[in-house]
N, C-alpha and C positions, 0 to 999 in steps of 0.2 A: 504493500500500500504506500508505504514512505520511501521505494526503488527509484523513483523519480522525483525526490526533490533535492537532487543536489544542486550546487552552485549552476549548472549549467540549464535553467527551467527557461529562456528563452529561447522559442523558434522564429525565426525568421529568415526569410532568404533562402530557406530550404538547410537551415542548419541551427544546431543546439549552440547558443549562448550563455554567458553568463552578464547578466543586466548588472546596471551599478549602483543600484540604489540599495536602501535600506533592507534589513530581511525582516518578513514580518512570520512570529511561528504562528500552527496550521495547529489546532487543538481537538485531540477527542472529545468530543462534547459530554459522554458517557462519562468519562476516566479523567479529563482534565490533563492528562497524558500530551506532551510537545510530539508532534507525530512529525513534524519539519519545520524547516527556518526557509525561508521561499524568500529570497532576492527580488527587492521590486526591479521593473524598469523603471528606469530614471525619463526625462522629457526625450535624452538624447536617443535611448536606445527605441523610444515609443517612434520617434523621427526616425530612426533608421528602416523599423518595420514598417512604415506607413509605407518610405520609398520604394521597401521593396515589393510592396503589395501595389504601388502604383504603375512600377515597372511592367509585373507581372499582369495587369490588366487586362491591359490591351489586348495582347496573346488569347489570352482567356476568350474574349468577347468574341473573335476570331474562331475561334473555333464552331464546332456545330452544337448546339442545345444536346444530339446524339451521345457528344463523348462527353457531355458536360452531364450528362445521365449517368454517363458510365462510370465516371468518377464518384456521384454520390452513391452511385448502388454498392457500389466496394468501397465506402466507407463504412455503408450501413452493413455491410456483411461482416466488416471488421467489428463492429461495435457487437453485432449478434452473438460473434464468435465468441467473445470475450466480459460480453454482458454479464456474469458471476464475478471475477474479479474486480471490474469497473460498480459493479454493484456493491462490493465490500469494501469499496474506497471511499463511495458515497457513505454511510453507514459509518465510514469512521469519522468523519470529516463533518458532516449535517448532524449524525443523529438520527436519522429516521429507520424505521425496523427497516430490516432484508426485503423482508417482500414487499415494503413500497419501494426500496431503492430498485429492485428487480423492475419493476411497474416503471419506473423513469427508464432505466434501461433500454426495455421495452420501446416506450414512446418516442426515444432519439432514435430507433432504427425506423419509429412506423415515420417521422417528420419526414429524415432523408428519402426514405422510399414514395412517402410523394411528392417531395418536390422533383423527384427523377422522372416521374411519370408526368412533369409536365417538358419533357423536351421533344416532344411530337404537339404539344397545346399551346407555344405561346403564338400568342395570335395577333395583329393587327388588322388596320381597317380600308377598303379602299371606298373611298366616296368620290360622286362623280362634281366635277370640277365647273363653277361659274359660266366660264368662258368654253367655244367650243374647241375643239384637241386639246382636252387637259383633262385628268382624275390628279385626283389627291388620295396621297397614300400616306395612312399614320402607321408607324412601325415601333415598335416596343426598344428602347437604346437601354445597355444597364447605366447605371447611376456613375460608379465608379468605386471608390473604396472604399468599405464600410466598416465601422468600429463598430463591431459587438460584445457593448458590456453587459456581463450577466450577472444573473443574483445567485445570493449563497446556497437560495431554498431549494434547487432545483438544476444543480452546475450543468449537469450533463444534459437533460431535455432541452433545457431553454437554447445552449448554446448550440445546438443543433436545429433548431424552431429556426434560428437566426442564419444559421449556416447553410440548408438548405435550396433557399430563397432566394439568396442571393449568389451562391455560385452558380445554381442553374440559370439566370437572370445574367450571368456575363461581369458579375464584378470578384474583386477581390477583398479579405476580408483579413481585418486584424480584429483577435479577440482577447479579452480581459474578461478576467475570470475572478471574482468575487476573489477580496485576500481572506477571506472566512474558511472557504473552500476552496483553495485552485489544484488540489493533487488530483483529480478524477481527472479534468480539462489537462493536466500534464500528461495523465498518464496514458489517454486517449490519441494525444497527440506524437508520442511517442509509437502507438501502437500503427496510428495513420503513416507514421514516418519508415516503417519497418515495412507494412504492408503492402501500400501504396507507390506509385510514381506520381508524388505529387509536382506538378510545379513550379518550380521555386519561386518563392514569396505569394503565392496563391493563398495559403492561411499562414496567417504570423498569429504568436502567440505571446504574449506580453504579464505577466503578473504582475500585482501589484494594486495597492489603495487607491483613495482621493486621490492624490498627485500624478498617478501614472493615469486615471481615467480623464484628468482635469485636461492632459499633457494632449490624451487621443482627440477628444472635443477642439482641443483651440488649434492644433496643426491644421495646416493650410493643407497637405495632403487627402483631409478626410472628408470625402462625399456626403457621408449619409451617417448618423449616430440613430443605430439598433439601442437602445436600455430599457432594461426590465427592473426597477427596484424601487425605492422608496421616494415617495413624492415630491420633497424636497429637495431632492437629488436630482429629479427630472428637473422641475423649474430651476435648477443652477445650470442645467446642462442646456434646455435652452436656450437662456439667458446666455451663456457663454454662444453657443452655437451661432445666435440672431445676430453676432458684431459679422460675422462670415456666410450667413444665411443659411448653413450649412444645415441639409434635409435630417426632420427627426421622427425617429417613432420611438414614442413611450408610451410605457404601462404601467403603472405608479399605484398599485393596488389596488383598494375596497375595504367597502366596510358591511360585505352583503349582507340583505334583510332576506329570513326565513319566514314567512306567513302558510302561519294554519290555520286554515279556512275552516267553520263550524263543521261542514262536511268531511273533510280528509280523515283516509284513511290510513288511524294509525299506527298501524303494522309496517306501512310503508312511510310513513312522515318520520318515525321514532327514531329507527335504525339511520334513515338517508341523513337528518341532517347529524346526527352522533358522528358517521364518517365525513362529513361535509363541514363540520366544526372541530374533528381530531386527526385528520389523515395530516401527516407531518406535524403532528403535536400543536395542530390549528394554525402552521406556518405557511400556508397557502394564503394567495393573494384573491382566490374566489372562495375562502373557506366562508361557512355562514357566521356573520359575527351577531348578528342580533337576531334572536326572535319572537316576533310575534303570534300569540296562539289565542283564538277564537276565543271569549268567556266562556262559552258554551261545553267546550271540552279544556277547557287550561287545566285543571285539577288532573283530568286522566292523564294527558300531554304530559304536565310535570311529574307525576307518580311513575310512569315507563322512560321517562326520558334518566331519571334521576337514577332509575334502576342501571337503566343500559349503562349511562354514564361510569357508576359506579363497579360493575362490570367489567370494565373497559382494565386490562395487564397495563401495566406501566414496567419496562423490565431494561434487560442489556438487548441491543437493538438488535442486534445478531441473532436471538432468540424469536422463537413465535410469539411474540405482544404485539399490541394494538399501539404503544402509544411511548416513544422515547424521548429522551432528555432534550431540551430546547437547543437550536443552535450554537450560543453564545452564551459566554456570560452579561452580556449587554440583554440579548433580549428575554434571559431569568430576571434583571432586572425591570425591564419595563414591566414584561408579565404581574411580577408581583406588586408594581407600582399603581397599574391598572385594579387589581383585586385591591388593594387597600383603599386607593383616592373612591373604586364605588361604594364601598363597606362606608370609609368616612362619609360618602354622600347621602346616607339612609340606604345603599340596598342590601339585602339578608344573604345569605348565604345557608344555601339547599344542602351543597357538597362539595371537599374540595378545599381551597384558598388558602393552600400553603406548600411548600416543599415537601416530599415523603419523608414517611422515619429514619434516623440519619444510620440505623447500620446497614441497612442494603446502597443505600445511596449516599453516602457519606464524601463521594467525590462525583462532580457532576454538574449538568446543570439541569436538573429535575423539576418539575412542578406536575401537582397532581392536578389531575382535569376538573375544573369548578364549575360548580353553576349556582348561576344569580337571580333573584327575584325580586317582587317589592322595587325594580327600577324605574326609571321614570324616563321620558325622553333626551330632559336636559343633562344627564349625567356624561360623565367622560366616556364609561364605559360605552355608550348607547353613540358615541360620537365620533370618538378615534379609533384609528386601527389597531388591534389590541395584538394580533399577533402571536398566537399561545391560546393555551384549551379551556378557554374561559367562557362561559354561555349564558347572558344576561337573557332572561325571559320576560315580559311585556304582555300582561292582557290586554286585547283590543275588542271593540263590540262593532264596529260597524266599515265597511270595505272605503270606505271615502276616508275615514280615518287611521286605516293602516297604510293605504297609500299615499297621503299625506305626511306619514310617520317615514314612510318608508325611502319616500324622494326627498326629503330634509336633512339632506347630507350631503359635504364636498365631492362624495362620492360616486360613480356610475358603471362598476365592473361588471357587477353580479348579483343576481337576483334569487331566490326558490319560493316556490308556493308549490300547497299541497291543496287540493282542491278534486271533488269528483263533479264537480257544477259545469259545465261547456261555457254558459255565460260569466260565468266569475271568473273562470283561467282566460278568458279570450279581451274581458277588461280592464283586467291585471297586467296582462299581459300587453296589451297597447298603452295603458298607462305608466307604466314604468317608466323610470329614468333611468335604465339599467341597457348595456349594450350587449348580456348573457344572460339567459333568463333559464331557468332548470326549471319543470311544471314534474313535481310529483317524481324527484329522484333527486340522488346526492352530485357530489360536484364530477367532475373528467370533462372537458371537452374534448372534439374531436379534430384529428389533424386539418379536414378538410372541408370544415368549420369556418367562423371565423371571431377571435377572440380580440375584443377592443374593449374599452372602456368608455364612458361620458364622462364629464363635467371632468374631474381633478385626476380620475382615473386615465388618462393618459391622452394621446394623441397618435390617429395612425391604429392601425392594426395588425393581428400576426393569424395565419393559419387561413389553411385557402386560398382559393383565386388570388382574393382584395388584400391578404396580407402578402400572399408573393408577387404581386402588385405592385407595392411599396416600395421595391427594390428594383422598381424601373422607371424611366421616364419617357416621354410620348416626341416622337423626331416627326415630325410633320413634314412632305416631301411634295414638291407638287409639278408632277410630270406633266410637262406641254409638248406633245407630241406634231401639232401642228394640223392643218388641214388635212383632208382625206386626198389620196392622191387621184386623181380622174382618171 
């Protein structure tokens, strides 16, 4: 798992580096355990990847969408091969049980394999021209270099969501890989490097914090800034990006609202949002953070949901459990900051709201799965993105008023209602301010989907047509052929 983070953790150019910045260590979230010391890249070495990824472009674009298929399917056949140990690296590094790291695993092979499958579909447009001997022909150009920074929750999926897209689309790509997590993205990269005839500088790989992501955004090299992570982060990277205009897609969380409708069945409401509020220890960015339950059934709702919760293994992640140690010691604190500021605010506490007993978990960064009641809308909890297995619950009586509750938020990722009404899920459902809406099931999106956000939740989307889309721009060409010949 730690075979790969020696001094030498940057690729670029088609060759392993050693960057010059600071090292930042890579912690077992489980054990607290220094699993590596990962050398960032410095601005200089993030400028030399850019060049070579710019270099590498062109070539790229050149070629046919055909071999640019062919490349992601044997990347994705790399990652299948090796999906077990790439799976146990996630695992040491995030915290999340095996079989969800398994499950991302998974997901990075099923992204590349569609976007491979669109090198027979990208398509443009011919439209017939004003003037007579002339059509206008819009053709699909890729962008050019793309900086793909990823989050910690998800190293491996996301940075293949991002990867994808735009190498089939004709650009080049440097990626930065969360300093929480970056030994999967090493060691992936390493496997791509053994396997593969990649390239050179086709994907550079960069580690490193704020400063090396700061470094990618403001180089004049870079086209397009991919980031998937926390809110504030996007709006700096705008903000940096807007002095160069330079094209962005962000995804900046949620704070999604679960609604159970008086009718929902809950057999199926119980279980869905329990994995849809705990899968990654609640560190999903479409996990359900608040919800709302019918008066009419809220007593049953909370008596099975309390149960399941309760239910729910919290263990060492390598193990069959439901539910392991939080990423960071950063985000054990906010977690627990979040449970106290609502407790302070009046709300009660069902179960849960504290770290486990300390001889199993004595090193770590643990919290037990909570849930809240007696909250109210204006609370923190009901507001911010809490991030960890915390589940404030909210009776509501009437549909104007959960939807009201529900769109009163910075937020616009993700949505769930449970509901067996046609007209309640189809009202909901065009009422929302939500740009993912789950009707009567837990969270997963699908590759070929499409996963965007409203309002704060981000700009730009990923998955599908519309998000491999993103990673290209529209060359408008206008052929005047001339009169017809007599």
């Amino acid at each position: 798992m730690s075979s790969y983070s020696g001094p030498e953790v940057m690729y670029a150019d088609g060759t392993w580096q050693r960057p010059g910045g600071e090292p930042v260590n890579v912690y077992n979230p489980a054990t607290e355990e220094v699993l590596a010391s990962v050398p960032s890249a410095s601005a200089a070495d993030v400028h030399r990847a850019l060049e070579a990824a710019r270099r590498a472009q062109r070539p790229w674009a050149r070629t046919t969408p055909i071999e640019r298929g062919k490349l992601l399917r044997g990347a994705a056949d790399v990652i299948a091969a090796h999906a077990d140990a790439l799976a146990a690296t996630i695992v040491s590094e995030v915290g999340k049980p095996l079989a969800q790291a398994k499950v991302e695993a998974d997901f990075a092979v099923a992204f590349l394999r569609y976007s491979a499958e669109w090198d027979r579909r990208l398509e443009g447009e011919i439209l017939p021209g004003d003037v007579a001997g002339e059509v206008i022909h819009l053709t699909r150009a890729a962008v050019g270099v793309v900086a793909a920074i990823c989050p910690w929750n998800f190293p491996l999926a996301v940075m293949c969501r991002k990867l994808g897209p735009a190498l089939i689309t004709g650009n080049a790509v440097v990626v930065k890989p969360s300093e929480v997590s970056p030994l999967s993205t090493i060691q992936l990269f390493h496997l791509l490097d053994e396997h593969l005839d990649l390239p050179p500088g086709l994907v550079n790989l960069v580690p490193g914090g704020p400063e090396t992501g700061r470094a990618l955004v403001q180089d004049e090299s870079t086209s397009m800034v991919s980031f998937t992570g926390h809110r504030d982060t996007g709006k700096s990277i705008m903000g940096v990006a807007a002095h160069r205009l330079t094209r962005v897609a962000l995804e900046l969380g949620g704070k999604a609202p679960a609604i159970v409708w008086r009718d929902a069945d809950l057999d199926v409401a119980v279980p869905a949002i329990i994995a849809a509020r705990h899968t990654n220890a609640g560190q999903v960015c479409t996990s359900a953070e608040r919800v709302f339950v019918h008066r009419d059934v809220y007593q049953d709702f909370v008596d099975a949901y309390v149960a399941g919760v309760e239910a729910l293994t919290l263990g060492d992640p390598l193990g069959p459990v439901d539910v392991g140690p939080l990423a960071s010691a950063k985000q054990l604190g906010k977690t627990s900051a979040a449970v106290a500021g609502a407790l302070a605010q009046g709300a009660k506490l069902l179960t849960g709201g504290s770290p486990p007993g300390p001889q199993a978990f004595a090193k770590g960064y643990w919290y037990r799965p909570t849930v809240l009641h007696e909250v109210t809308p204006a609370m923190d909890i009901m507001r911010e993105e809490t991030f960890g297995p915390v589940t404030p619950l909210l009776a509501i009586d009437a549909l104007d008023e959960v939807l009201r509750l529900a769109n009163d938020s910075r937020y616009g990722l993700s949505a769930y209602l449970f509901s067996r009404d046609y007209s309640t899920i189809m009202r909901t459902v065009e009422e929302l301010d939500f740009g993912e809406i789950y009707v009567n099931r837990a969270l997963g999106e699908s590759v070929h989907a499409h996963h965007a956000g409203y309002k704060e939740s981000g700009i730009g989307g990923e998955d599908g047509k519309w998000g491999l889309m993103r990673y290209t721009q529209i060359k408008t060409v206008y052929h005047h052929y001339g009169a017809a010949a007599d």
